[in-house]
C-alpha positions in Angstrom: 2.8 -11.2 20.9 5.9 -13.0 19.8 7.4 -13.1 16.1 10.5 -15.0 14.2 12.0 -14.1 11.1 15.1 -15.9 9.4 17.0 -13.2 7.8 17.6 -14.4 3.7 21.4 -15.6 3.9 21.3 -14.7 7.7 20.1 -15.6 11.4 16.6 -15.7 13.2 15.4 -12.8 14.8 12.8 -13.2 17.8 10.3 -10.6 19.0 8.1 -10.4 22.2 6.1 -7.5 22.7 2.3 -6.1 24.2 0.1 -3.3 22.1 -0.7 -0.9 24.9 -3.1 2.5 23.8 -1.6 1.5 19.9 1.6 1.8 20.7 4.6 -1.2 21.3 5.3 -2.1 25.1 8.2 -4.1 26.4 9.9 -5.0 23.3 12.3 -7.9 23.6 14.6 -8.5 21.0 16.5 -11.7 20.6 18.1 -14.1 18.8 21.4 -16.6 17.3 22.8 -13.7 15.5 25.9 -11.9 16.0 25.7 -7.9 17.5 28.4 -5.9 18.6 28.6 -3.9 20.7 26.3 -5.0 23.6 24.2 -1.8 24.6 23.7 -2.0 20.8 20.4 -4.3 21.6 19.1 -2.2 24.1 19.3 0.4 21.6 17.3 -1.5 19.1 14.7 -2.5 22.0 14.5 1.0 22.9 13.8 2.8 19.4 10.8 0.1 19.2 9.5 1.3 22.4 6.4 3.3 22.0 6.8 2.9 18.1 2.6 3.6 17.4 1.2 -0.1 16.6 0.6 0.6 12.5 4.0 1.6 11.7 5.5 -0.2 8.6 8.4 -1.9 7.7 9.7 1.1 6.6 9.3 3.5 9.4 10.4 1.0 12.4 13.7 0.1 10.3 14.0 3.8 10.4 13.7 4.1 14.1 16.0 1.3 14.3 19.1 2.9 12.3 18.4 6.0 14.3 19.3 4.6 17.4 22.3 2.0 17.2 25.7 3.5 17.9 27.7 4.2 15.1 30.4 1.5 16.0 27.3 -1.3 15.2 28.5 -4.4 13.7 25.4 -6.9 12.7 26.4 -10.3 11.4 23.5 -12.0 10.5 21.0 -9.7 11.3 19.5 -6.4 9.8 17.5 -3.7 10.8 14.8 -4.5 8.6 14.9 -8.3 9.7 14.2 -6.7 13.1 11.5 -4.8 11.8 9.8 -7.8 9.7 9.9 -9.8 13.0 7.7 -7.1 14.8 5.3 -7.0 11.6 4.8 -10.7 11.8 4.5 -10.6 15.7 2.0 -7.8 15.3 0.0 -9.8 13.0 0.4 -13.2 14.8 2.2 -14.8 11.8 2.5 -18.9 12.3 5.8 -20.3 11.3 6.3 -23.5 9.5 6.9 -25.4 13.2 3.2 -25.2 13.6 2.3 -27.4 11.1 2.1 -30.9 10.0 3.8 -30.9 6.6 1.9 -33.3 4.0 4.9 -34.4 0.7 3.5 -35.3 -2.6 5.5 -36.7 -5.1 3.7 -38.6 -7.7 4.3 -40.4 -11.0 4.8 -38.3 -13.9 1.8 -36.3 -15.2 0.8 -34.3 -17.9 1.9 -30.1 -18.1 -1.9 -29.0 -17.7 -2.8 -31.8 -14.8 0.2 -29.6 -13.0 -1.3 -26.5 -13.3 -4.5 -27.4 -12.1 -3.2 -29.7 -9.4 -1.7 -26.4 -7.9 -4.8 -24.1 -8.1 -6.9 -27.5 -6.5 -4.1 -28.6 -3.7 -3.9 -24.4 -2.7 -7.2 -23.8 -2.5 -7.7 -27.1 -0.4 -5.2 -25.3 2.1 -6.7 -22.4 2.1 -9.8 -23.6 3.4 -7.9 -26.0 5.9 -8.9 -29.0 4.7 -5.8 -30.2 3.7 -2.1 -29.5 5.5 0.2 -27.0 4.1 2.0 -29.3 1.1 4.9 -29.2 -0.6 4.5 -31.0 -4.0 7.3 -32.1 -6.2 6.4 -32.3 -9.9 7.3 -34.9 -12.5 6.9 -34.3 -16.0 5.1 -36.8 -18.8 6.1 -34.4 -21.6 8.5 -31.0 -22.7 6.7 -27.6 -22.2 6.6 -23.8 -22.1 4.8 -23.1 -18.7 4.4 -18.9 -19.5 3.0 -16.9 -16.7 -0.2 -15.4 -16.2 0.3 -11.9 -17.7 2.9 -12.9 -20.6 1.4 -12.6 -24.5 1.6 -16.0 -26.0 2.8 -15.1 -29.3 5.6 -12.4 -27.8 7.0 -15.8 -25.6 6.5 -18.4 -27.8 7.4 -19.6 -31.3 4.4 -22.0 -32.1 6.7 -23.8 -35.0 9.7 -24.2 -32.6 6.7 -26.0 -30.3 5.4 -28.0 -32.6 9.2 -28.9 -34.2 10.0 -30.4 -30.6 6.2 -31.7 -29.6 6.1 -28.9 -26.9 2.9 -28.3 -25.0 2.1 -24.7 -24.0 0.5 -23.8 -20.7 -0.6 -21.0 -18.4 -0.3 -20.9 -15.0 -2.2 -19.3 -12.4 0.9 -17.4 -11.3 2.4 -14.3 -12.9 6.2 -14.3 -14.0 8.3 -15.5 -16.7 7.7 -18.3 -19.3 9.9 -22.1 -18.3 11.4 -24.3 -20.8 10.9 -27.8 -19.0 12.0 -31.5 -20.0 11.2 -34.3 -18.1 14.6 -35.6 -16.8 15.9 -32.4 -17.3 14.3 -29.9 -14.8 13.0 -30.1 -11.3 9.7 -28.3 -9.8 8.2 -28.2 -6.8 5.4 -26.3 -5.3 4.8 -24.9 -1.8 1.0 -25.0 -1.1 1.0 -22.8 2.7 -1.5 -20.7 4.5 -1.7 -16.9 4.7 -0.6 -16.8 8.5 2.6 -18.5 7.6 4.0 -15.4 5.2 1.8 -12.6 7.6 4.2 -9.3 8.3 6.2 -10.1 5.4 5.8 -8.0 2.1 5.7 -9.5 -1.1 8.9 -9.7 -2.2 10.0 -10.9 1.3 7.8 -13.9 1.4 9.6 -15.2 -2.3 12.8 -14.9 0.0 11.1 -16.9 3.0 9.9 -19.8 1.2 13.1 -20.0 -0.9 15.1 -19.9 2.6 14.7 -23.9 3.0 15.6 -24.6 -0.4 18.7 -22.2 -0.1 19.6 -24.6 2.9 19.3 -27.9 1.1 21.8 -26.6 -1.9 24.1 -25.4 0.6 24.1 -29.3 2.1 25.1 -30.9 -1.5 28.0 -27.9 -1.6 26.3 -25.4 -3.6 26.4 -21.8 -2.2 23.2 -20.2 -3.5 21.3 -16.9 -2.6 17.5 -15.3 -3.1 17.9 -12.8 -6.0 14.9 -10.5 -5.8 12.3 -10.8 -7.0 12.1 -14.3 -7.9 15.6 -15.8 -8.8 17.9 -18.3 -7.7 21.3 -18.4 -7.7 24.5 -18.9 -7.5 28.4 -17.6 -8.8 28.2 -19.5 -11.8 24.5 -18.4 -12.9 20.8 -18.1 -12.0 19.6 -21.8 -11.3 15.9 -21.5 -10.3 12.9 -19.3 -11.0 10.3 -18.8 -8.4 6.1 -17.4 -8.5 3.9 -16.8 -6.7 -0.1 -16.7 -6.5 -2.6 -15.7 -3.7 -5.7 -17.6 -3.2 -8.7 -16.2 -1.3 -10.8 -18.8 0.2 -11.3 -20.0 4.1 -8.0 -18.2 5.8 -6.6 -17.6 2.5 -3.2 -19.8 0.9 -0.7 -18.8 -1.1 0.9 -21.3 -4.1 4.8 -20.6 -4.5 6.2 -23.1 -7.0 9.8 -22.8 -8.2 11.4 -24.1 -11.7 15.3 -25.4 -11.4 17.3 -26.5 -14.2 18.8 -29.6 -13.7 20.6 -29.8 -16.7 18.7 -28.2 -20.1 19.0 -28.5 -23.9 19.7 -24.6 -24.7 19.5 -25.5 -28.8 16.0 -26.4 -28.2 14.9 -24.0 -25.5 16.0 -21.2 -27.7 14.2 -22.5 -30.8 10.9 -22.6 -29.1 11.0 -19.2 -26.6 11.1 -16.2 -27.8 13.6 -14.3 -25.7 14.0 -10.7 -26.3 17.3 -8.3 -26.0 15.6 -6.2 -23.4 15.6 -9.5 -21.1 19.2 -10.3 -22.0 20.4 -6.2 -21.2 18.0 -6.7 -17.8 20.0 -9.8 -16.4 23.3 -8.6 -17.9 24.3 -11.1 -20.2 24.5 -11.3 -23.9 23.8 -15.0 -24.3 20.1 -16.7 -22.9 22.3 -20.1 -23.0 24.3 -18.2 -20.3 21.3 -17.5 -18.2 20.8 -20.7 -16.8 23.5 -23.0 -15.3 22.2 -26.2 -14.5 22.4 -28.6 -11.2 24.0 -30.9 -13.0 26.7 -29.7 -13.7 27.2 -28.1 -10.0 26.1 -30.9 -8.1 27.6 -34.3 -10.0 24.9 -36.0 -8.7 21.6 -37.9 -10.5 18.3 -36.1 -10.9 16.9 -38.3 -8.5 19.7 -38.2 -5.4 19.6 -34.0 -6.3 15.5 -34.4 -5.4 15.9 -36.7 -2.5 18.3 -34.4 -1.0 15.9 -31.8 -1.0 13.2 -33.5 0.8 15.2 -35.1 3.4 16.5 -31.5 3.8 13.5 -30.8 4.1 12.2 -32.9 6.4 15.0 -32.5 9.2 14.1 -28.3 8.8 10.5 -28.8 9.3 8.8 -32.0 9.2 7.6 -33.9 6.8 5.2 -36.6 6.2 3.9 -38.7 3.0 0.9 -38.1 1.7 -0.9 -38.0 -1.9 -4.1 -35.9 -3.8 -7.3 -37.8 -3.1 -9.9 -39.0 -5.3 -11.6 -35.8 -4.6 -9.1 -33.6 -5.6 -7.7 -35.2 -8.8 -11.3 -35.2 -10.2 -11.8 -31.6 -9.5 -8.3 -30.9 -11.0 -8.9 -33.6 -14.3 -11.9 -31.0 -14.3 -9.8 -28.0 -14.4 -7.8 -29.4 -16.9 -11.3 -30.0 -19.1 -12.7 -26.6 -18.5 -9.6 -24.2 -18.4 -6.0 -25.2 -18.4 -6.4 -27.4 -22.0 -8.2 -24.7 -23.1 -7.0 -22.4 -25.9 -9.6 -19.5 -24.1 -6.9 -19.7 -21.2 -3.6 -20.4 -23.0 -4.1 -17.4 -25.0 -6.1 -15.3 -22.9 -3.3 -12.7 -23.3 -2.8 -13.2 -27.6 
């Protein structure tokens, strides 16, 4: 069984390894990260040896720290990345080499159309008829995209809305609520299959899928990190909001779609969300206008150049060809939008 992990921030990690009577056989450990001192990977290859097969995350990192010498130095790689490796070799995890990645990026569209454009284009993954995606979003209008779980009325003040001809819509996903403008924010979505985030927990796929995107801000000179759970960001302030949503269905797909703030009107962002103190004392920071520090600003560069960067970037990490939602899809999504997303049953299915 072999498995590959990128450590967040760090180096890949590579395992190769046989189940024998539940228990791990000839463990190899390897990879481009930085170990010192030498005997220090035997050690590691050692306390996996004869680990029983169904031991977690937890328990191999455990085995793991038990048994490097106490002079270790790991640069680039941790203990846990180690361990996540052997989850995801354990349950034969793909990773994103082994696909044929599909880009759509089309005109702009209406907030609801989005939402239901992710729930059709993951469920058409999941059940392999269409290639892992990644979609980037355009916007026809402003909105409030609040996640699944939020209470409308505790997000959102319907008069601010209205004031600035602000459409409201839930998405499938849970997390916080996003102020968006077109011209103002970018969005993409990641639509990929089960196997690709298998071994990882949770939390540790929002830093997987974020890895590439963490790559293509380094390239324009922005140093930015994962921020569990879902954030973005970098020394001058959170820049990007990720969520997540698991779709059963053929091999199963999950959705991961993440919000960035190219530039943003705070005035108007502040007049229409309704952003309580307990959020403000939770990300340490007394001001919501100081929450978000947008691309703009950080990068100099258009909208448009900031988004092409990203998909070349990319492209040269994993491949990447054009594509666009069929005829097929679009109608079932148009019928989403009919039957659920427009709906006020939906958009205020939590009051």
């Amino acid at each position: 069984m072999h498995g590959e992990y990128k450590v967040p921030g760090g180096k890949l990690v590579v395992v190769d390894l046989e189940v024998e009577g539940g228990a791990l056989r000839d463990v190899r450990v390897a990879g481009d990260f930085f170990l010192e001192p030498d005997e220090a990977i035997q050690a590691i290859d050692a306390a996996l040896e004869g680990a029983p097969a169904n031991t977690d995350t937890v328990g191999l990192t455990a085995r793991i720290d038990a048994a490097l010498p106490e002079s270790t130095v790991m640069l680039g790689l941790t203990s846990e990345g180690v361990a996540v490796a052997v989850r995801r070799a354990l349950a034969h995890a793909t990773e994103w080499s082994d696909y044929d990645w599909q880009l759509v990026h089309d005109a702009p569209q209406s907030p609801a159309l989005h939402m239901a454009l992710d729930e059709v284009i993951t469920a058409e993954v999941a059940a392999g008829r269409r290639p892992p995606t990644l979609r980037v979003w355009e916007w026809d209008s402003p909105a409030v995209i609040i996640g699944s779980f939020q209470s409308l009325r505790n997000e959102v003040d319907p008069a601010g809305a209205e004031r600035h001809g602000v459409t409201v819509v839930r998405r499938v996903s849970g997390g916080g609520a996003m102020f968006v403008e077109p011209g103002n924010t970018i969005t993409y979505s990641l639509s990929v299959p089960d196997a690709l985030v298998s071994g990882l927990s949770f939390a540790d796929s929002y830093a997987y899928l974020d890895d590439w995107v963490l790559g293509a801000l380094a390239d324009m000179g922005i140093r930015a990190w994962y921020q569990p759970l879902n954030d973005i960001a970098t020394d001058a302030g959170k820049i990007a909001g990720a969520a997540q949503k698991r779709m059963a269905g053929g091999g199963g797909a999950v959705l991961h779609h993440v919000t960035m703030a190219y530039d943003i009107d705070a005035d108007k962002m502040l007049d229409v969300l309704r952003i309580g103190k307990e959020k403000m004392s939770d990300k340490g920071t007394r001001s919501a206008k100081k929450r978000v520090d947008p691309l703009r600003r950080q990068t100099g560069l258009p909208r448009e150049v900031v988004i092409a960067n990203m998909i070349d970037s990319f492209r040269g990490r994993h491949g990447l060809t054009p594509g666009a939602v069929t005829a097929e899809e679009m109608a079932r999504a148009e019928e989403l939008v009919r039957t659920k997303f427009a709906t006020e049953e939906w958009t205020a299915r939590v009051p």
